[in-house]
PAVEXDO-530819 format. One line per 4 residues: their letters; for each residue x, y, z of N, C-alpha, C. Coordinates in nm, 2 decimals, decimal comma, padded with zeros to 4 digits, always signed. Example, Ala and Ser with C-alpha at 12.3 -4.5 7.8 and 13.67 -1.06 7.14 Angstrom:
BEGIN
AS) +01,32 -00,57 +00,78 +01,23 -00,45 +00,78 +01,32 -00,33 +00,78 ~ +01,28 -00,22 +00,71 +01,37 -00,11 +00,71 +01,29 +00,00 +00,79
This chain:
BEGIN
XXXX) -10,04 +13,17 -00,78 -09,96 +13,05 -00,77 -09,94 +12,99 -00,91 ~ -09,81 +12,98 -00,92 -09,76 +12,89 -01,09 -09,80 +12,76 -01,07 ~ -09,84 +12,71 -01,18 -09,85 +12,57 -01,23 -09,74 +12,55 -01,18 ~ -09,62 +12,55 -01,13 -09,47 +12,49 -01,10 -09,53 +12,46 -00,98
XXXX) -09,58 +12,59 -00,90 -09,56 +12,53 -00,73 -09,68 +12,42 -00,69 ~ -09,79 +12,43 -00,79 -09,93 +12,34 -00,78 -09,85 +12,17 -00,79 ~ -09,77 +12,18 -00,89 -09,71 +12,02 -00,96 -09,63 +11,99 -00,85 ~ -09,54 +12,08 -00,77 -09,44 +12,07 -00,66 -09,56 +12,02 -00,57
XXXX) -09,67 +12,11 -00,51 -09,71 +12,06 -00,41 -09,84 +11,92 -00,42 ~ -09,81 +11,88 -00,57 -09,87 +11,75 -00,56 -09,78 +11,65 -00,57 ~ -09,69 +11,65 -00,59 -09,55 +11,57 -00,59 -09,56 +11,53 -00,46 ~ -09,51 +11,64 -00,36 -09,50 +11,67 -00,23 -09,57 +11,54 -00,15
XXXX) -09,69 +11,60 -00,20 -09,85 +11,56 -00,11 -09,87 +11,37 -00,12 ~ -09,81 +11,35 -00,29 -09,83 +11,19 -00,38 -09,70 +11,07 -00,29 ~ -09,59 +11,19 -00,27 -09,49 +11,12 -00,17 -09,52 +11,08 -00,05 ~ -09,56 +11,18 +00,01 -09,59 +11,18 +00,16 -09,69 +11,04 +00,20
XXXX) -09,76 +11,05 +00,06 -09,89 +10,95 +00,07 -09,81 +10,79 +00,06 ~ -09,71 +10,83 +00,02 -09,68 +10,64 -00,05 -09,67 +10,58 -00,21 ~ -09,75 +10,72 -00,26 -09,81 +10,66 -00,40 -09,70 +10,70 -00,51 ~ -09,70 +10,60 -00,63 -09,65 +10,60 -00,76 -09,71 +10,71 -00,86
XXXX) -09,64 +10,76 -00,92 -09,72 +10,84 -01,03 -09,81 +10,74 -01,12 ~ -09,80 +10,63 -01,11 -09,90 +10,52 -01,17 -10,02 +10,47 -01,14 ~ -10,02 +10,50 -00,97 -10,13 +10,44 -00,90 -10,21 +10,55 -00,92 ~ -10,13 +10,68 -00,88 -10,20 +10,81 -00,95 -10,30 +10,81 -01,05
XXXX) -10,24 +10,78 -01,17 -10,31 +10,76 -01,32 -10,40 +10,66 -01,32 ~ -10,39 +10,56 -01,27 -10,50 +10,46 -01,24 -10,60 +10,52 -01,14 ~ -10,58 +10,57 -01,06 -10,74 +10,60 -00,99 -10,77 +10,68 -01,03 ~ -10,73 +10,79 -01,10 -10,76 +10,94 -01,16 -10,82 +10,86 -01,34
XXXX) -10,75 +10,80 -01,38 -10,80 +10,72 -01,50 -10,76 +10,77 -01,64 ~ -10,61 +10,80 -01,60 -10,51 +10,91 -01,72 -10,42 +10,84 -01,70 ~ -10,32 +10,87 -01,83 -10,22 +10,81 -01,85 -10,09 +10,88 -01,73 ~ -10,01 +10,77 -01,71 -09,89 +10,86 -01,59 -09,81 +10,95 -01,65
XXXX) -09,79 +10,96 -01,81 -09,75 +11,13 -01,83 -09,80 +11,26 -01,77 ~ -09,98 +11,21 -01,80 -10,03 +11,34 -01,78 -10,00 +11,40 -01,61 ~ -09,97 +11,29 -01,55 -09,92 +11,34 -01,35 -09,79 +11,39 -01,37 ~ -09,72 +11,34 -01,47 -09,53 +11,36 -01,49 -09,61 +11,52 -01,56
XXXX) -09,67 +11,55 -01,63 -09,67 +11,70 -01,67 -09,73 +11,79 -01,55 ~ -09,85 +11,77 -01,51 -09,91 +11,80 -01,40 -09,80 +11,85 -01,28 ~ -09,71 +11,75 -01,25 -09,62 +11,74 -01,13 -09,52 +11,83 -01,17 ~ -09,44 +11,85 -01,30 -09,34 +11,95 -01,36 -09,39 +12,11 -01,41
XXXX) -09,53 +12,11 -01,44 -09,55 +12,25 -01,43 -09,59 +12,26 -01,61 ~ -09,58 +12,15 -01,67 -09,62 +12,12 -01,81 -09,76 +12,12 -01,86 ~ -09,84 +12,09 -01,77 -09,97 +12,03 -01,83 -10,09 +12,14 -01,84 ~ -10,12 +12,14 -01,96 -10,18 +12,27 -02,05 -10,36 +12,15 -02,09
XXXX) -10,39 +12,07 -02,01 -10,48 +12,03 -02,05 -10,58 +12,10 -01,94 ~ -10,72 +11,96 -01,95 -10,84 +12,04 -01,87 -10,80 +12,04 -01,73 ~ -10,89 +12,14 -01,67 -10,89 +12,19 -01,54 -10,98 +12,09 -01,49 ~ -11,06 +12,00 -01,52 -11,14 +11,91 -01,47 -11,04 +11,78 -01,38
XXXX) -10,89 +11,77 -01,49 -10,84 +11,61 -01,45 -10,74 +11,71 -01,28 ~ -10,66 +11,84 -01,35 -10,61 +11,88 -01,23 -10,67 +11,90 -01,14 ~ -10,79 +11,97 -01,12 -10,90 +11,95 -01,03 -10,91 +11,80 -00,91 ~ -10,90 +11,69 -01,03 -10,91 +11,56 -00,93 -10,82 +11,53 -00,88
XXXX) -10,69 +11,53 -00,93 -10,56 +11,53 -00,88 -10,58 +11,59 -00,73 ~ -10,59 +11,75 -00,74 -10,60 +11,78 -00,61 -10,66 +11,73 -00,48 ~ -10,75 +11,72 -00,54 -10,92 +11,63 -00,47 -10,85 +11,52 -00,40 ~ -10,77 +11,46 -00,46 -10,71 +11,30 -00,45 -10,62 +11,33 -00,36
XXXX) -10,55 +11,45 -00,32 -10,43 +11,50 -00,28 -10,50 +11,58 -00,11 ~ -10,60 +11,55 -00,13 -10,68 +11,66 -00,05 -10,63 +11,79 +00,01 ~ -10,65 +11,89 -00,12 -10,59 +12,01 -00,17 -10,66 +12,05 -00,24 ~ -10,71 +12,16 -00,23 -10,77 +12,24 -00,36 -10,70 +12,38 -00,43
XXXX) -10,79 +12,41 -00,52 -10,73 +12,52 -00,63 -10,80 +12,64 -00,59 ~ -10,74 +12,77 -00,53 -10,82 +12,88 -00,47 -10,75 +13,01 -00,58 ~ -10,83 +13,09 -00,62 -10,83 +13,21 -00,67 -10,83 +13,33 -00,63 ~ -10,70 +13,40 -00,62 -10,66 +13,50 -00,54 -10,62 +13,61 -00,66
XXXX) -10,70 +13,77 -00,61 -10,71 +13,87 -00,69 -10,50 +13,91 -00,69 ~ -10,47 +13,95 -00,79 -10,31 +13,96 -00,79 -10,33 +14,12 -00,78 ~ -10,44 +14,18 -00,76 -10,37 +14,35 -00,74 -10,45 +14,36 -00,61 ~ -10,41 +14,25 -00,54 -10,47 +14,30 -00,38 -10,37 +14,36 -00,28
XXXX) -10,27 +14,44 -00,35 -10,18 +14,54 -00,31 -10,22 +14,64 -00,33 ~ -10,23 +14,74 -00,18 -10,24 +14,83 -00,20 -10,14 +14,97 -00,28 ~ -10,20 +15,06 -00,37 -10,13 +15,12 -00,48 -10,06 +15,25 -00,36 ~ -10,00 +15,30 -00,39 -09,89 +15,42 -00,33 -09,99 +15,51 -00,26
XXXX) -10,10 +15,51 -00,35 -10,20 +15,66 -00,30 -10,24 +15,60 -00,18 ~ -10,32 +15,52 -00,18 -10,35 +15,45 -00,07 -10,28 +15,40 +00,07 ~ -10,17 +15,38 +00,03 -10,07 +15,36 +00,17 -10,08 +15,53 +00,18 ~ -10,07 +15,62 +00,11 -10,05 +15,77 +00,19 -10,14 +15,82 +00,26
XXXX) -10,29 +15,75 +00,20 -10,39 +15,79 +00,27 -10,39 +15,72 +00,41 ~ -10,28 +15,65 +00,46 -10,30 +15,54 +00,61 -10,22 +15,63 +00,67 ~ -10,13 +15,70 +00,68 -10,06 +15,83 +00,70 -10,15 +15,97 +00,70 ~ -10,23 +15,99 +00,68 -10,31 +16,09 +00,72 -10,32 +16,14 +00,85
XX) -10,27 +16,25 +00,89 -10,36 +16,30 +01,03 -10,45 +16,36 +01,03 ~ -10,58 +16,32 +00,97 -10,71 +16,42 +00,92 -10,76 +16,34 +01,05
């Protein structure tokens, strides 16, 4: 998942809720840039403040292996008639 679609779905999440990107920064306790970078796919800071964001969003951040596709040999071995 890109940092684009994470900032989309806290955009998403901050609307649905009612809230300002300000009220945001106030209970999180960061300036409202760092939500404007956060929310556009910009923000290269700690994993601690995005972390709360989510938390705030009630949403979390999950880690998914990217070669959990199976390789060619392997789909031929599901074709087997042994």
């Amino acid at each position: 998942m890109s940092r684009e679609s994470i900032g989309n779905q806290l955009k998403s999440e901050r609307k649905r809720r009612g809230m300002s990107q300000n009220e945001v920064a106030i209970t999180l306790k960061t300036a409202r840039p760092r939500i404007s970078q956060i929310e556009n796919g910009r923000y290269q800071g700690s994993l601690q403040l995005l972390e709360r964001y989510l938390i705030l969003m009630g949403l979390e951040l999950t880690a998914t292996p990217t070669n959990s596709r199976p390789t060619l040999d392997e789909l031929g071995s599901v074709y087997d008639d042994d």
